[in-house]
C-alpha positions as CSV (number, residue, x, y, z in Angstrom):
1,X,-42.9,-3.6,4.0
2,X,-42.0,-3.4,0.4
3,X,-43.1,0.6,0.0
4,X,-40.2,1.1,3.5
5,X,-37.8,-1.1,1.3
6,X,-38.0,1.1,-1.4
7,X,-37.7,4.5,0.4
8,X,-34.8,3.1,2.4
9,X,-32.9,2.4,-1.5
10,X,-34.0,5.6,-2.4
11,X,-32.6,7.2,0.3
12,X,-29.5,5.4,0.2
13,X,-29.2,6.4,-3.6
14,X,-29.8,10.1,-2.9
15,X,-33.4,10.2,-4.0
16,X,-36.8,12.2,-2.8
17,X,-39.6,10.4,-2.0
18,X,-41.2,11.8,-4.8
19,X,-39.4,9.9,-6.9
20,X,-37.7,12.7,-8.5
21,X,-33.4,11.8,-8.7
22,X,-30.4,13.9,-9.4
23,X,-29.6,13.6,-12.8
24,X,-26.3,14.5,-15.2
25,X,-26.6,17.4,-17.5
26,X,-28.0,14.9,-20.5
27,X,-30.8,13.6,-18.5
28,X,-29.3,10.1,-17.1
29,X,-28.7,9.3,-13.7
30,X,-25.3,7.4,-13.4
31,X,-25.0,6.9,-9.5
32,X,-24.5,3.0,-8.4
33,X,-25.0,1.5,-4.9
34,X,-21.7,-0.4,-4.5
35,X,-22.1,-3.0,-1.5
36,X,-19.2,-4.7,-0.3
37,X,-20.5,-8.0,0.7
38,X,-17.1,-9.6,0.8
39,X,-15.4,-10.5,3.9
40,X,-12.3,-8.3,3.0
41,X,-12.1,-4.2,1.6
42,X,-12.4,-2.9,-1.6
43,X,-9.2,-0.8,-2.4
44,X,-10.1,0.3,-5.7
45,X,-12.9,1.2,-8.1
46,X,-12.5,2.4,-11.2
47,X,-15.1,2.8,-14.2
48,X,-14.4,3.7,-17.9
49,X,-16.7,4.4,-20.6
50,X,-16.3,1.7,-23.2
51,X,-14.7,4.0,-25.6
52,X,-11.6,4.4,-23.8
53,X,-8.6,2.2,-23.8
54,X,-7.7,2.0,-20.3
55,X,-9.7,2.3,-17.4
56,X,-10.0,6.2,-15.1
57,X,-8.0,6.8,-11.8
58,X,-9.3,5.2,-8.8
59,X,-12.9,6.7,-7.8
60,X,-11.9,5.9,-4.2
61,X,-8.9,7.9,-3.9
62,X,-7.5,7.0,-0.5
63,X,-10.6,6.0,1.0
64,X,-12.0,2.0,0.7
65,X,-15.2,-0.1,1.3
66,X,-14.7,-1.7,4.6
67,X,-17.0,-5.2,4.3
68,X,-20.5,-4.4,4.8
69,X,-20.3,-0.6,4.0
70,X,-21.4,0.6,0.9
71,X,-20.6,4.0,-1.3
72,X,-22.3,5.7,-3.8
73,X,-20.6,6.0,-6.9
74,X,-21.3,8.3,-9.7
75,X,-19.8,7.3,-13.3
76,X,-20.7,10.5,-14.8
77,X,-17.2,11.4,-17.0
78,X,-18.6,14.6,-18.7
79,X,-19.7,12.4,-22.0
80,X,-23.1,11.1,-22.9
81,X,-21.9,7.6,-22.3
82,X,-23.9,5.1,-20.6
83,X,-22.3,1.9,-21.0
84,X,-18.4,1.3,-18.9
85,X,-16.4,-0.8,-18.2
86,X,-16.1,-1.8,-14.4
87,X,-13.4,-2.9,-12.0
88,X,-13.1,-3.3,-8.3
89,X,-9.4,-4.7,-6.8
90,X,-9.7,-6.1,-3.1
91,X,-7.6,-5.5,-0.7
92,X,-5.9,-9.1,-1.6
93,X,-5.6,-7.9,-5.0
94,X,-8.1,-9.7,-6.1
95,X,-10.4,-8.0,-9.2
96,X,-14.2,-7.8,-10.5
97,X,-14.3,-6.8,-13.8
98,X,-17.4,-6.5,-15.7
99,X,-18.0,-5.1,-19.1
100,X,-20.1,-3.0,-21.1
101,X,-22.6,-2.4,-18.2
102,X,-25.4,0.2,-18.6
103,X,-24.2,2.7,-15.2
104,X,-27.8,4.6,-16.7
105,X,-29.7,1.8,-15.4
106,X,-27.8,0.0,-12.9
107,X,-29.2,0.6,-9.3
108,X,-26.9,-1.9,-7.7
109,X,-23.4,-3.9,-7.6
110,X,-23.1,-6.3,-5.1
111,X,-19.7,-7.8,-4.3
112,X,-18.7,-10.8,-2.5
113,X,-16.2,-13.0,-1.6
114,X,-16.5,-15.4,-4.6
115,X,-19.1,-13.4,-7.1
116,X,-21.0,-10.0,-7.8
117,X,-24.5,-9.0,-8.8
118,X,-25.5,-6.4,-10.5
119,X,-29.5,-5.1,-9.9
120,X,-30.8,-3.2,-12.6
């Protein structure tokens, strides 16, 4: 059960069952599993490198994370950066911000109504 757990996240991240992955031109592989667990959407996403004052332009663009849908995001700016800073606004306006998170080893961010989790 585990091994079919695994090769459904690894199909849901883009990756063969060899266990080969996609990676950015440096080597790193900065796609995330965003899962909207809430009971509302997720408007926005946006993720800067932590060298940057202010965070990028909305990943989403016009589309959103209806509640229990989940997107693939890839953080990959053109820089060797691994570490950004993260934010997610609801459809209420509420946000999730988290900071200085490693996108090169983060499989997973969870949101929910009251909390996140991220899986690394």
């Amino acid at each position: 059960m585990k091994h079919l757990w695994a090769l459904a996240c690894a199909a849901a991240l883009g990756l063969s069952a060899s266990g080969a992955s996609a990676s950015d031109p440096d080597g790193n592989d900065r796609r995330v599993l965003v899962i909207n667990e809430a009971s509302i959407a997720i408007w926005e996403l946006r993720g800067s490198n932590i060298s940057r004052d202010t965070y990028e332009e909305d990943i989403l663009g016009s589309e959103t994370i209806a509640p229990g849908d989940t997107r693939v995001i890839n953080f990959y700016d053109g820089t060797d950066y691994c570490r950004y800073d993260l934010k997610v606004t609801m459809r209420t306006g509420r946000e999730v911000i988290r900071r200085d998170v490693d996108v090169c080893r983060l499989v997973r961010w969870r949101i929910r109504d009251g909390d996140d989790q991220l899986e690394f």
